[in-house]
C-alpha positions as CSV (number, residue, x, y, z in Angstrom):
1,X,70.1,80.4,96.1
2,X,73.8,80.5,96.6
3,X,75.8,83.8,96.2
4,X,79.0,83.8,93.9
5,X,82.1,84.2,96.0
6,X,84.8,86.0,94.5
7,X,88.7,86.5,96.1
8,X,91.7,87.7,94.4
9,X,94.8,85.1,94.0
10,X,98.3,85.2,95.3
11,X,98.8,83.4,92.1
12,X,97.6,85.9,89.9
13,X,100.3,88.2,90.4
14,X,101.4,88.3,86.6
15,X,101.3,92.0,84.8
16,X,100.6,93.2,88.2
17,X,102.9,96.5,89.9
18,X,103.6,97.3,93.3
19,X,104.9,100.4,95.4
20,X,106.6,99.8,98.6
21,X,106.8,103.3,100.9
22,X,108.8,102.2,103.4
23,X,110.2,104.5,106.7
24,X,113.8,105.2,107.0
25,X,113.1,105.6,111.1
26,X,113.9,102.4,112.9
27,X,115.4,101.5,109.4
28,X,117.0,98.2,111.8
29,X,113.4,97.0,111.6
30,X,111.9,98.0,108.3
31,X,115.1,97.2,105.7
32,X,114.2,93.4,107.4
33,X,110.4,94.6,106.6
34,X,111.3,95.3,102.6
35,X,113.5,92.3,102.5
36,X,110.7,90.5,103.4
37,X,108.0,92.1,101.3
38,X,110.8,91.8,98.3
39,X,111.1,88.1,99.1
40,X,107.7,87.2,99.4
41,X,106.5,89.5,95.9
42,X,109.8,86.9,94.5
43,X,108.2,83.9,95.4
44,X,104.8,84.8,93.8
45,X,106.4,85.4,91.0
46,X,106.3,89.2,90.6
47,X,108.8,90.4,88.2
48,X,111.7,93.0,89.7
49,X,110.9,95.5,87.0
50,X,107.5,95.9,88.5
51,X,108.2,96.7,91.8
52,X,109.6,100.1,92.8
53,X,110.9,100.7,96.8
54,X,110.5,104.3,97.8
55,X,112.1,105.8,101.1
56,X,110.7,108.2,103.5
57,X,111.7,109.8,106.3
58,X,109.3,108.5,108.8
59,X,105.7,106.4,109.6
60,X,103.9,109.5,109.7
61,X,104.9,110.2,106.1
62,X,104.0,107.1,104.5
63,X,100.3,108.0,103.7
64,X,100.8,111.0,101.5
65,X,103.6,109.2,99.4
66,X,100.8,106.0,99.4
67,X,98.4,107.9,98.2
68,X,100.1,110.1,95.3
69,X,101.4,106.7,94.3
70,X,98.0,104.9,94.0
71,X,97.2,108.3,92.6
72,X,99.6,107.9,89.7
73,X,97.9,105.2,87.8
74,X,100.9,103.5,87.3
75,X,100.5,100.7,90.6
76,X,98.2,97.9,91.1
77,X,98.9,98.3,95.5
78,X,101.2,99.9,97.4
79,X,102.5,98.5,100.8
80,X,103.3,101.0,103.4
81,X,105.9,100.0,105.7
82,X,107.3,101.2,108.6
83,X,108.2,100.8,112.6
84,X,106.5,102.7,115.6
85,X,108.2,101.4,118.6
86,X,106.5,102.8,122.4
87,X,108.3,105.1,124.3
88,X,108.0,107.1,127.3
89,X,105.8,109.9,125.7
90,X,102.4,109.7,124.0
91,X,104.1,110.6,120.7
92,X,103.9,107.0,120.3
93,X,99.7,107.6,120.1
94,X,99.7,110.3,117.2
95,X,102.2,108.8,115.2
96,X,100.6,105.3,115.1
97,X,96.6,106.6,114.7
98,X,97.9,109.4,112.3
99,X,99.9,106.6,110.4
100,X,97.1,104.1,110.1
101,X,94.2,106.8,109.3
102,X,96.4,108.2,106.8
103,X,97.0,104.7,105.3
104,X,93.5,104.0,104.8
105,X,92.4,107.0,103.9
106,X,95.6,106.9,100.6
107,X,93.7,103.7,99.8
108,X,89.9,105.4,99.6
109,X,91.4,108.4,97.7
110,X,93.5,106.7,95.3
111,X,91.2,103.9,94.6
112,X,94.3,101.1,94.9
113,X,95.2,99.0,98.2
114,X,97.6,100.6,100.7
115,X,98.1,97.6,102.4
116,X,99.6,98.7,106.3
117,X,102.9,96.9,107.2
118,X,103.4,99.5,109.8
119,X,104.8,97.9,112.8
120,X,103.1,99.6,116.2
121,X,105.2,97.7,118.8
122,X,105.6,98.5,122.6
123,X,108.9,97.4,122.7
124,X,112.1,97.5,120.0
125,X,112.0,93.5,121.4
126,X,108.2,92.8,119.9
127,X,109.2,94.4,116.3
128,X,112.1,92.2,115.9
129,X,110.3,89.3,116.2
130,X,107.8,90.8,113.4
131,X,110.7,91.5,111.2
132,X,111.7,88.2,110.5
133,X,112.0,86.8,114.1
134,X,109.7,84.5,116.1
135,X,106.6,85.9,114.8
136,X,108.2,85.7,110.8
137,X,108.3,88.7,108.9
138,X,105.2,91.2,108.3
139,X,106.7,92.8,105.8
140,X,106.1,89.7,103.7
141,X,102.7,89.1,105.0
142,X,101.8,92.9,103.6
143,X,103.1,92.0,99.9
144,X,100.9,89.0,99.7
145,X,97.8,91.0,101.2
146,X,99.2,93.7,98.1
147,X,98.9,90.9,95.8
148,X,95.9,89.3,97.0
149,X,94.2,92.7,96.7
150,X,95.0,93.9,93.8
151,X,94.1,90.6,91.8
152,X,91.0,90.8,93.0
153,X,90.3,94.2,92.3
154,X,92.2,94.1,88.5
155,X,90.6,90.3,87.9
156,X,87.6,90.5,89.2
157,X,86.0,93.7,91.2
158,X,86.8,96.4,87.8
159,X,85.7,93.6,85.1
160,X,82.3,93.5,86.9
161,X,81.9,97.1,86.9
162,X,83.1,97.4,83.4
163,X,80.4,94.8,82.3
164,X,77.7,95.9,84.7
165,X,77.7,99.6,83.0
């Protein structure tokens, strides 16, 4: 007996909406971060109109904006972006754990991917190259997790349910 195998497409994108929360903090390294997440939801060919960019303050306050968004109805994923860069304190520590907990759990309670493009980086030197440096840019790495994702929840995982009840 073989099992089915089911993934969502990056080519499947059409219909779909995205979020992006991005962090204003360290804004040298997320704008790259969006530009790359904007670039890459381009090339899969997800229209502008669907696709809304919204700005907060800091990492630590991407989850709660992630998860009223996912909340909403009105998104298929949102990507949460942001830049916690290592410093000479353990504020580092909090921020990061808080950030990525908080993350997941805007994904469990809204039922929609919050994909985490949240750089943690022990040096400024490490984010660049993640923002579109030697490493390429995980900003656009997030939007095609986002898209990914949410095909294969809208395509595939909520048809099943809907047929299955």
């Amino acid at each position: 007996m073989c099992a089915q195998e089911i993934e969502g497409s990056i080519l499947a994108a059409d219909g779909l909406r995205f979020a992006v929360v991005a962090a204003r903090f360290n804004d040298i390294i997320t704008k790259p971060l969006v530009a790359g997440a904007l670039e890459a939801f381009h090339r899969y060919s997800v229209k502008e109109e669907h696709i809304e960019v919204f700005w907060v303050p800091g990492s630590f306050e991407v989850p709660i904006v992630a998860q009223t968004l996912g909340k909403s109805g009105k998104f298929d994923a949102v990507v949460c972006i942001g830049a916690i860069v290592r410093g000479a304190t353990s504020h580092y520590d909090a921020v990061a754990n808080s950030a990525a907990s908080g993350v997941m759990s805007a994904s469990l309670n809204s039922g929609v991917p919050c994909v985490f493009g949240i750089l943690t980086c022990d040096s400024m030197d490490q984010a660049f190259d993640r923002a579109g440096g030697k490493v390429g840019n995980k900003g656009g790495e997030a939007a095609i997790t986002a898209i990914e994702m949410a095909s294969l929840l809208k395509h595939h995982v909520h048809k099943k349910l809907v047929r299955s009840a």
